[in-house]
GUDOKE-828076 format. One record per residue (C-alpha): x, y, z; residue number from 1. Coordinates in steps of 0.25 Angstrom, whole numbers, plus 5000, padded with zeros to 4 digits. Layout:
N
SITE/X/Y/Z/num
SITE/X/Y/Z/NUM
...
This chain:
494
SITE/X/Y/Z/num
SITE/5076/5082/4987/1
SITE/5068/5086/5000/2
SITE/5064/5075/5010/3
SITE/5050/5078/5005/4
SITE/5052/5075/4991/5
SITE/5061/5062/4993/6
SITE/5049/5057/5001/7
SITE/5038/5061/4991/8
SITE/5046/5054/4979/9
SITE/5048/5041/4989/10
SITE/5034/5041/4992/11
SITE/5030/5043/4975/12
SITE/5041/5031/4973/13
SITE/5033/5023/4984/14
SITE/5021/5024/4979/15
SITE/5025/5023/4964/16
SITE/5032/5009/4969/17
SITE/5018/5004/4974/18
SITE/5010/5008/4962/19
SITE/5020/4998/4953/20
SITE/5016/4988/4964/21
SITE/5029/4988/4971/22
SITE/5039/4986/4957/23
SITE/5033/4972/4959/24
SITE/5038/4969/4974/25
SITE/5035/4957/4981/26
SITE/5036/4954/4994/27
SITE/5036/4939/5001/28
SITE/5027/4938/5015/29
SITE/5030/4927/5023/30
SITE/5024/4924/5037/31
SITE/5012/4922/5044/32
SITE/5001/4923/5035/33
SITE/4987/4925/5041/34
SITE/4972/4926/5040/35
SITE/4965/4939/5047/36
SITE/4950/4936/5047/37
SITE/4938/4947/5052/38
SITE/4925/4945/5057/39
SITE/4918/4957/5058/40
SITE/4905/4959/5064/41
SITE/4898/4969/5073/42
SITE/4896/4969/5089/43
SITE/4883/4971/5095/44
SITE/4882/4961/5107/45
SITE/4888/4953/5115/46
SITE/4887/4938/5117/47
SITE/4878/4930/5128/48
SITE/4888/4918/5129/49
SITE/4900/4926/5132/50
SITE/4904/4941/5134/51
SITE/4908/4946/5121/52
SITE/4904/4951/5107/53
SITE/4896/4945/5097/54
SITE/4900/4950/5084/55
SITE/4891/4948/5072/56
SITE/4899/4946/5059/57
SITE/4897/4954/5047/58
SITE/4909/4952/5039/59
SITE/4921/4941/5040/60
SITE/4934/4942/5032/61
SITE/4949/4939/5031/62
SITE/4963/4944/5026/63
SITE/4977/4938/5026/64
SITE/4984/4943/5039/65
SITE/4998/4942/5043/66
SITE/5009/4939/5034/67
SITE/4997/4939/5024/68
SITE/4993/4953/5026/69
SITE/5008/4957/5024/70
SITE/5007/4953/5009/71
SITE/4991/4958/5009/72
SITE/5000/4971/5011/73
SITE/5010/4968/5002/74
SITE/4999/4965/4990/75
SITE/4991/4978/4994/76
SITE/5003/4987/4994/77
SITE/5003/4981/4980/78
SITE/5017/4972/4978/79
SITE/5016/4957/4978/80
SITE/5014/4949/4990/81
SITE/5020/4934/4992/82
SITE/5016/4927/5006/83
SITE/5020/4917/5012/84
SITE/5014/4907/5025/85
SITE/5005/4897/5032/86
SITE/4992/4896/5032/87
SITE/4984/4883/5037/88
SITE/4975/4873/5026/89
SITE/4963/4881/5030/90
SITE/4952/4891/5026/91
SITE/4959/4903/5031/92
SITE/4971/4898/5024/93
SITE/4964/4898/5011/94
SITE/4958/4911/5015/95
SITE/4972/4919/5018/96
SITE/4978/4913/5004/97
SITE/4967/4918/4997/98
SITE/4966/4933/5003/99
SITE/4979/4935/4999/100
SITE/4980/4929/4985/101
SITE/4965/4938/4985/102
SITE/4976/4950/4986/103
SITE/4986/4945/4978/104
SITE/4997/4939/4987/105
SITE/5004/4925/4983/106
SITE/5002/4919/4995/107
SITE/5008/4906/4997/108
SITE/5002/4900/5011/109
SITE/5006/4886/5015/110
SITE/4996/4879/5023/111
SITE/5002/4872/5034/112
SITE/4992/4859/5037/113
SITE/4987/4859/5052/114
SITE/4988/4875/5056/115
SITE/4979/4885/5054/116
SITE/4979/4897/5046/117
SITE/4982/4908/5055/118
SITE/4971/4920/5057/119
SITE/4965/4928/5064/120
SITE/4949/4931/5065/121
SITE/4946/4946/5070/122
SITE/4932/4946/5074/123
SITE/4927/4962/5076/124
SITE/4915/4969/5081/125
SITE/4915/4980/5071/126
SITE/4929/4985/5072/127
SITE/4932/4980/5084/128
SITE/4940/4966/5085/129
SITE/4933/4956/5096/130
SITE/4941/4946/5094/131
SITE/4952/4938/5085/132
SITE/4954/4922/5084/133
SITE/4967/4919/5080/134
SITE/4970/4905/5071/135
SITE/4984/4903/5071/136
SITE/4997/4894/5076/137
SITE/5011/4899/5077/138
SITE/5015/4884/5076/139
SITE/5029/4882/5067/140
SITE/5023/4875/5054/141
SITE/5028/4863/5048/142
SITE/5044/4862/5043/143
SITE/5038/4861/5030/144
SITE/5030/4874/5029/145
SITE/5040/4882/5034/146
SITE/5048/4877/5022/147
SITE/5037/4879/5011/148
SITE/5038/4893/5017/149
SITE/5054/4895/5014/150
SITE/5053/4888/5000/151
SITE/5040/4897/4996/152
SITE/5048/4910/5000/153
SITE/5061/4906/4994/154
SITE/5053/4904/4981/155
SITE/5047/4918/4982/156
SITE/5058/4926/4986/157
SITE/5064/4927/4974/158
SITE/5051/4936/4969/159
SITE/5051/4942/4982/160
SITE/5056/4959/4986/161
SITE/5053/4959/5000/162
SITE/5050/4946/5011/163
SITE/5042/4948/5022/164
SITE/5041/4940/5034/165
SITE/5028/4941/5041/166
SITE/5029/4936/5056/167
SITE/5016/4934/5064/168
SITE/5022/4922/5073/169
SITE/5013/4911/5067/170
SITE/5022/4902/5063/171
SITE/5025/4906/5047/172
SITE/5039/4912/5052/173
SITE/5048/4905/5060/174
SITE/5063/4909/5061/175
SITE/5069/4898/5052/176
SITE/5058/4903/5041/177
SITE/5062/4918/5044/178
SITE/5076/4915/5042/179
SITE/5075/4908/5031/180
SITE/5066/4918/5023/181
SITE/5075/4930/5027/182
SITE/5087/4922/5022/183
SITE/5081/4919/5009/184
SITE/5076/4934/5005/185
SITE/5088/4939/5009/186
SITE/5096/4930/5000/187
SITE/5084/4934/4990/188
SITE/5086/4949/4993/189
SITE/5073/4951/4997/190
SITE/5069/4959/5008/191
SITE/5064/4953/5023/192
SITE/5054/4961/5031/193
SITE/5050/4954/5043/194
SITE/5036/4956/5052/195
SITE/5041/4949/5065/196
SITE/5035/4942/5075/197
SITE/5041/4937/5090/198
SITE/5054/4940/5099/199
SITE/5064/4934/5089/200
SITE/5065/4943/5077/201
SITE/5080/4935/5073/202
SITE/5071/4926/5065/203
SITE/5070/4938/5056/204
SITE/5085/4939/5055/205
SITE/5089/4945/5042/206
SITE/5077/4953/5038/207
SITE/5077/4966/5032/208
SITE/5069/4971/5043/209
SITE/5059/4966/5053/210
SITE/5046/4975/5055/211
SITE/5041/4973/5071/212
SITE/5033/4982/5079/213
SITE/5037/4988/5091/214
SITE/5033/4976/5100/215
SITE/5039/4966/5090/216
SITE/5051/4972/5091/217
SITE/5051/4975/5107/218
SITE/5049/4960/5109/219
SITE/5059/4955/5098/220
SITE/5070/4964/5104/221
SITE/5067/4960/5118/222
SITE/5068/4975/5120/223
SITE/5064/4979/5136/224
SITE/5065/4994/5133/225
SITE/5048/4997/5130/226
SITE/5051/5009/5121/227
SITE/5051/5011/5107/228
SITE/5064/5014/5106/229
SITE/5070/5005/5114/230
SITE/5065/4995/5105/231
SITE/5069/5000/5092/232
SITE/5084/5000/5098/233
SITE/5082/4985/5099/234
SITE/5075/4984/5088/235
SITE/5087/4992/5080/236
SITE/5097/4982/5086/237
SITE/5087/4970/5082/238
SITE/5092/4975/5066/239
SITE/5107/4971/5067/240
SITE/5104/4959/5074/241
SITE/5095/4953/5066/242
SITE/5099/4957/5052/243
SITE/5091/4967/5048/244
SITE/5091/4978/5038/245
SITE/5082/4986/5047/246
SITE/5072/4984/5057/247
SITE/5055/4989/5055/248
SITE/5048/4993/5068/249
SITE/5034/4995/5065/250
SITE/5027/5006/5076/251
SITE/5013/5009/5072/252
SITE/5010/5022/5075/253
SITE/5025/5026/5077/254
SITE/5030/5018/5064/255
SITE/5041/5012/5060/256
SITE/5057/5011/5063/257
SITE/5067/5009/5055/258
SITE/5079/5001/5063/259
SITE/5092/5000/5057/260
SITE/5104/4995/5065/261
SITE/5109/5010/5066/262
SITE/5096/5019/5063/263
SITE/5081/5020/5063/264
SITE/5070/5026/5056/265
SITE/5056/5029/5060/266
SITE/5046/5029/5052/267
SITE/5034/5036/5058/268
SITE/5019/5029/5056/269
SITE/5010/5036/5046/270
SITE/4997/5042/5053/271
SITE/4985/5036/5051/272
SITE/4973/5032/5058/273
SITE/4973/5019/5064/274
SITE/4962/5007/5064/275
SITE/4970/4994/5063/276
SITE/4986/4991/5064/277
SITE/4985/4975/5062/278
SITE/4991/4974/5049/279
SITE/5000/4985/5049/280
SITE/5012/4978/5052/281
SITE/5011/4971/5038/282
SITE/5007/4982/5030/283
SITE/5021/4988/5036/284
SITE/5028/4977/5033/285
SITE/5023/4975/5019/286
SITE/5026/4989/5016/287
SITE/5040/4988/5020/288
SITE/5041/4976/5012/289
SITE/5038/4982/5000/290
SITE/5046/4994/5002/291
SITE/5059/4987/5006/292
SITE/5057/4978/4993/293
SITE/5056/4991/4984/294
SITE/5068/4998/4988/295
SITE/5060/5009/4998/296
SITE/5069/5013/5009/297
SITE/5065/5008/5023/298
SITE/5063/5022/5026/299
SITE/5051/5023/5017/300
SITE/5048/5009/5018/301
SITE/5043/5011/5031/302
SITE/5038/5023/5031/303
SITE/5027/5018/5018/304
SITE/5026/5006/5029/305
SITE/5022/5015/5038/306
SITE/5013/5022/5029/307
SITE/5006/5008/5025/308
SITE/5002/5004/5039/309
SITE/4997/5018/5042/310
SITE/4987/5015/5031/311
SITE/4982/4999/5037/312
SITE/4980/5004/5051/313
SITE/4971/5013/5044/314
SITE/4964/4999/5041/315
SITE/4955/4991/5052/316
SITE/4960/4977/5050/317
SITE/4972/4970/5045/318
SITE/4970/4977/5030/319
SITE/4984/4977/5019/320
SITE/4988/4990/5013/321
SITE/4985/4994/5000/322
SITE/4995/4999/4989/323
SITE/4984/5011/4987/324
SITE/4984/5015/5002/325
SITE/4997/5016/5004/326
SITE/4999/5024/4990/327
SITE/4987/5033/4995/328
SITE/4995/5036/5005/329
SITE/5009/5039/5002/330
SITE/5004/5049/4992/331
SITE/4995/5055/5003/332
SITE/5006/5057/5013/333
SITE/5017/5061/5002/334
SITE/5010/5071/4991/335
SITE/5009/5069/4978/336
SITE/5020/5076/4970/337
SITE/5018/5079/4954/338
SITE/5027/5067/4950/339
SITE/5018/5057/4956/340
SITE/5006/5063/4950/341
SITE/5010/5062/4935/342
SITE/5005/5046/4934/343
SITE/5006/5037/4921/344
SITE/4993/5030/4919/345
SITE/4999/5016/4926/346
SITE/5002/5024/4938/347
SITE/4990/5030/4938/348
SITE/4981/5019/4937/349
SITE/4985/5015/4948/350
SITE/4986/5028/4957/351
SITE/4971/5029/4953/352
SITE/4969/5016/4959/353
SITE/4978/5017/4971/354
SITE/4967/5030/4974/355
SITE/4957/5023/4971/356
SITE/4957/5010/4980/357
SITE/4960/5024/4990/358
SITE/4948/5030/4988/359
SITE/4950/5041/4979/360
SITE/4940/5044/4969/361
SITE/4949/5048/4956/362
SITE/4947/5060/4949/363
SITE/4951/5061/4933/364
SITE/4954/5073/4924/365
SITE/4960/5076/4912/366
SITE/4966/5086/4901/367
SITE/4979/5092/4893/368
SITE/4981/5103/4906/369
SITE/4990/5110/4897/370
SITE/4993/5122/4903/371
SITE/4988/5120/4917/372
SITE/4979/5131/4920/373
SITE/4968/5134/4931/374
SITE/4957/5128/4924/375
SITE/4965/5112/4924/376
SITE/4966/5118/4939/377
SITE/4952/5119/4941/378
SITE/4950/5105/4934/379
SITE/4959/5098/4943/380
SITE/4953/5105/4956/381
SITE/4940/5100/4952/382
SITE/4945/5085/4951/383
SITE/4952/5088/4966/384
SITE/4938/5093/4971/385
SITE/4932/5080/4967/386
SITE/4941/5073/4976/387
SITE/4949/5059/4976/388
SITE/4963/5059/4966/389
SITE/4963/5068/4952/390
SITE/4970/5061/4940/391
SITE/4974/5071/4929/392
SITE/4974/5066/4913/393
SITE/4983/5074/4905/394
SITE/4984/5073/4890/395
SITE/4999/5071/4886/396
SITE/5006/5080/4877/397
SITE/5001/5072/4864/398
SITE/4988/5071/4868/399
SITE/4988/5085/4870/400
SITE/4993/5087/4857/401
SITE/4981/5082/4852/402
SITE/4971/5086/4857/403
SITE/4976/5101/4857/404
SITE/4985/5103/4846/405
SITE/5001/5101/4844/406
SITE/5004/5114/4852/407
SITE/5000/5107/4864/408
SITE/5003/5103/4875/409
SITE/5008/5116/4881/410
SITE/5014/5108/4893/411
SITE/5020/5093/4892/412
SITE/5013/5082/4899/413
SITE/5022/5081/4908/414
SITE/5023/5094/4911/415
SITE/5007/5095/4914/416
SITE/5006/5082/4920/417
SITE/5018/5087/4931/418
SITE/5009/5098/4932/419
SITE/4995/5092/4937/420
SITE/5001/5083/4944/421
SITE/5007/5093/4954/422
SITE/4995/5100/4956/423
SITE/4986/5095/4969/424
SITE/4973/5093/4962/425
SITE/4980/5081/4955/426
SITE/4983/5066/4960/427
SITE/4989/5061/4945/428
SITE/4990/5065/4932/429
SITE/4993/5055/4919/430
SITE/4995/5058/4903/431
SITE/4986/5052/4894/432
SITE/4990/5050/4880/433
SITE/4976/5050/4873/434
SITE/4966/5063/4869/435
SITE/4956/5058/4880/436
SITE/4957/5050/4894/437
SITE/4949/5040/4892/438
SITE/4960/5029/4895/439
SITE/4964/5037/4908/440
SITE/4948/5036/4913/441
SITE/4948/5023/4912/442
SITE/4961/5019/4917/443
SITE/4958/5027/4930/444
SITE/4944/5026/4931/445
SITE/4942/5041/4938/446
SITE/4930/5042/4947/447
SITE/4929/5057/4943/448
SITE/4931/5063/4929/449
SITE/4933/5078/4928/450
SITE/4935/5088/4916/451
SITE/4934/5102/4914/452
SITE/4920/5111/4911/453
SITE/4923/5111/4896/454
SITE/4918/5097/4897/455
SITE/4905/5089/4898/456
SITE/4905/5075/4904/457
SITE/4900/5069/4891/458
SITE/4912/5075/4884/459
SITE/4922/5068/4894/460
SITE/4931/5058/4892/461
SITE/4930/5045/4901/462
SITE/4917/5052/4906/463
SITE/4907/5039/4903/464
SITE/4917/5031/4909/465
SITE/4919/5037/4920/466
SITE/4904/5039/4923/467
SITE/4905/5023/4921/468
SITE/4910/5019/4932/469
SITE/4904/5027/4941/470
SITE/4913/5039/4940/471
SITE/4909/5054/4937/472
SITE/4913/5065/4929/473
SITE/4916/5079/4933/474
SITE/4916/5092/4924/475
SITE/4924/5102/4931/476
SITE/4922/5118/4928/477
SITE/4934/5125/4920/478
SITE/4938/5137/4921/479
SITE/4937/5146/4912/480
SITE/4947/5153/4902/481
SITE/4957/5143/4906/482
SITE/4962/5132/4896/483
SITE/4976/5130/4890/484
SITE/4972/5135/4878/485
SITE/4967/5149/4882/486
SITE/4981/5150/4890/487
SITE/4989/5145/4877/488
SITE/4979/5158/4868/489
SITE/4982/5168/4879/490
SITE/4998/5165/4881/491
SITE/4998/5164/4866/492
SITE/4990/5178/4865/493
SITE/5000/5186/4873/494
């Protein structure tokens, strides 16, 4: 098999994998929860009691930040999301527990009396940030809460595919917590992924891999030598000494390394226009998370990390990844072959949906297409021409046979299905069972509803419905002289 076609059937793997929501993965986020709050207003003077702007605001909201927007990514990327820390007995408290059980995260926060929550209020003049106010202490906590945050991950790990330790130096972490927690999943067998924080990266000892950026691990190493690579040869050392499987350098624009012990791999950055990296940093290692837990290869795990944050510094703002972007975008950068074009309705339902939240407006057809010939050609380029993703309906064999007689089909199902599904005028194709697709309309709700010229709209099926909520139907032009059944009288006649 060429390199070409491996990494085509990894990608069709990947993306199947996340569309059953990870097999059911969970993954345990412990650390320095947070509260990123917005005010956003416009600039248009500046103050008479001091000399700066006056912003008049115009909108005011808030998302978990930190180790909460690691499991705000987790939960996008669609797999389930435990996390774990501190927050004060106040209203921003409340406020981050609710954001995150709002997306579907367990979030088991202990308020410790007598400190704040911490966050951070970003105050911008139209994009631009004027100033932030930080509310935080990276005081240790009470003995106590330290020990309601081991017995609350010793009871989850059991459940748990992948622990990740999110570090932001605000007190949630401290080296007799990390080492404990590591010791745990890896008696447990569960994975430990680290985002550190600090000079001292032997509070992390035992980790399956620690994810700094370049700085982070310049300072951690001590390293004098400037350069890049004199870095990652410290950083490549920093491996054996502390335990690790491997070692994540995250880059930006330059990517992600790879350091083992012996070797290294680069993983370059996926191009895309950047508004915003805050944020990145947990996308990537949510991703890798997820992969490591479902048995992907660090080799491809990093490079659909790298693939993830190249889609949230697209984003203005600390935003989580979505399950849809990400599938969006490995099907745009690997191709689509036939095999991953031939859906069942399950799958489908929730490919349409994956476009959808994408922005595709979805187009639907539908017929035997026994005996592709020009005029199904003509069909399908018409449903291209109205733009966004083209699903195919194709009767199967029995419904073929009945509504045409027991000589037909001429061509399997699977046969025709393989075959529309390799053309480029297609995004999926399914088999129904029954003589109409009524069930198939309303499953996928098409925006678009196309037939051939033989038809009017009132004699289509699923038209009313479609018409219902606020989609449209289209009757293409045929060609004519060309159906299967004038091929199957003239090979017949000769």
């Amino acid at each position: 098999m060429s390199e070409a076609a491996s990494g085509q059937n990894a990608t069709h793997d990947i993306v199947q994998l996340m569309e059953r929501g990870w097999d059911g993965k969970h993954v345990l986020v412990v650390g320095d929860v947070m509260l990123d709050k917005y005010i956003q207003g416009s600039v248009d003077r500046v103050s008479p009691e001091a000399p700066v702007p006056v912003v008049r605001a115009s909108r005011q909201s808030h998302q978990p930040g930190g180790a909460g927007n690691v499991a705000m990514n987790v939960a996008g990327l669609g797999a389930r999301a435990t996390v774990v820390g501190f927050v004060g007995e106040d209203e921003d408290g409340t406020a981050l527990k609710a954001a995150l059980e709002a997306a579907g995260i367990d979030a088991k926060l202990i308020p410790v009396a007598g400190m704040p929550t911490t966050s951070k209020l970003r105050i911008l003049g139209g994009s631009q940030q004027i100033v932030r106010l930080d509310i935080e202490t990276n005081a240790d906590r009470p003995a106590e809460a330290y020990l309601d945050v081991v017995e609350t991950v010793r009871g989850l790990l059991p459940q748990a595919h992948a622990l990740i330790l999110s570090d932001y130096a605000k007190g949630a972490l401290n080296a007799e917590v990390c080492q404990t927690l590591i010791g745990e999943a890896n008696r447990a067998g569960v994975k430990v992924l680290v985002d550190p924080k600090g000079r001292d990266f032997s509070r992390y000892r035992g980790a399956t891999t620690i994810s700094p950026n370049l700085k982070e691990l310049s300072l951690a190493t001590g390293c004098s030598d400037t350069s890049p690579e004199s870095a990652l040869d410290c950083g490549q050392a920093l491996v054996a000494e502390l335990d690790l499987q491997y070692l994540t350098v995250t880059m930006g624009e330059r990517g992600i390394w790879v350091l083992h012990p012996d070797s290294r791999f680069h993983a370059p950055a996926i191009a895309r226009q950047v508004f915003d990296v805050s944020g990145a940093g947990d996308t990537v290692i949510a991703t890798l998370a997820l992969a490591v837990a479902s048995s992907i290869g660090i080799e491809a795990a990093v490079w659909l990390a790298n693939t993830a944050a190249g889609i949230v510094v697209g984003k203005l703002g600390t935003v989580p990844i979505a399950r849809h972007e990400l599938v969006a975008a490995l099907t745009e950068f690997s191709g689509t072959n036939s095999d991953e074009k031939a859906l069942q309705l399950n799958q489908l339902v929730v490919r349409v949906a994956e476009w959808r939240a994408s922005g595709h407006t979805i187009v639907f057809t539908n017929g035997c297409f026994d005996i592709l010939h020009v005029g199904h050609i003509a069909l399908l380029e018409t449903c291209r021409r109205l733009g966004g993703k083209v699903v195919v309906g194709i009767n199967s064999d029995a419904s073929v046979s009945c509504l045409k007689g027991p000589t037909r089909p001429v061509v399997k199902e699977r046969e025709r299905a393989r075959m529309l599904a390799a053309l480029a005028a297609t995004d999926a194709v399914v088999v129904f069972d029954a003589p109409t697709p009524i069930d198939l309309v309303l499953a996928l709700r098409p925006d678009v509803l196309v037939k051939g010229g033989d038809y009017t709209e009132e004699s289509v099926v699923g038209a009313p419905e479609v018409r219902s909520w606020g989609g449209r139907v289209v009757i293409a032009p045929t060609v004519d002289g060309f159906s299967t059944t004038n091929i199957l009288k003239a090979s017949a006649q000769r």
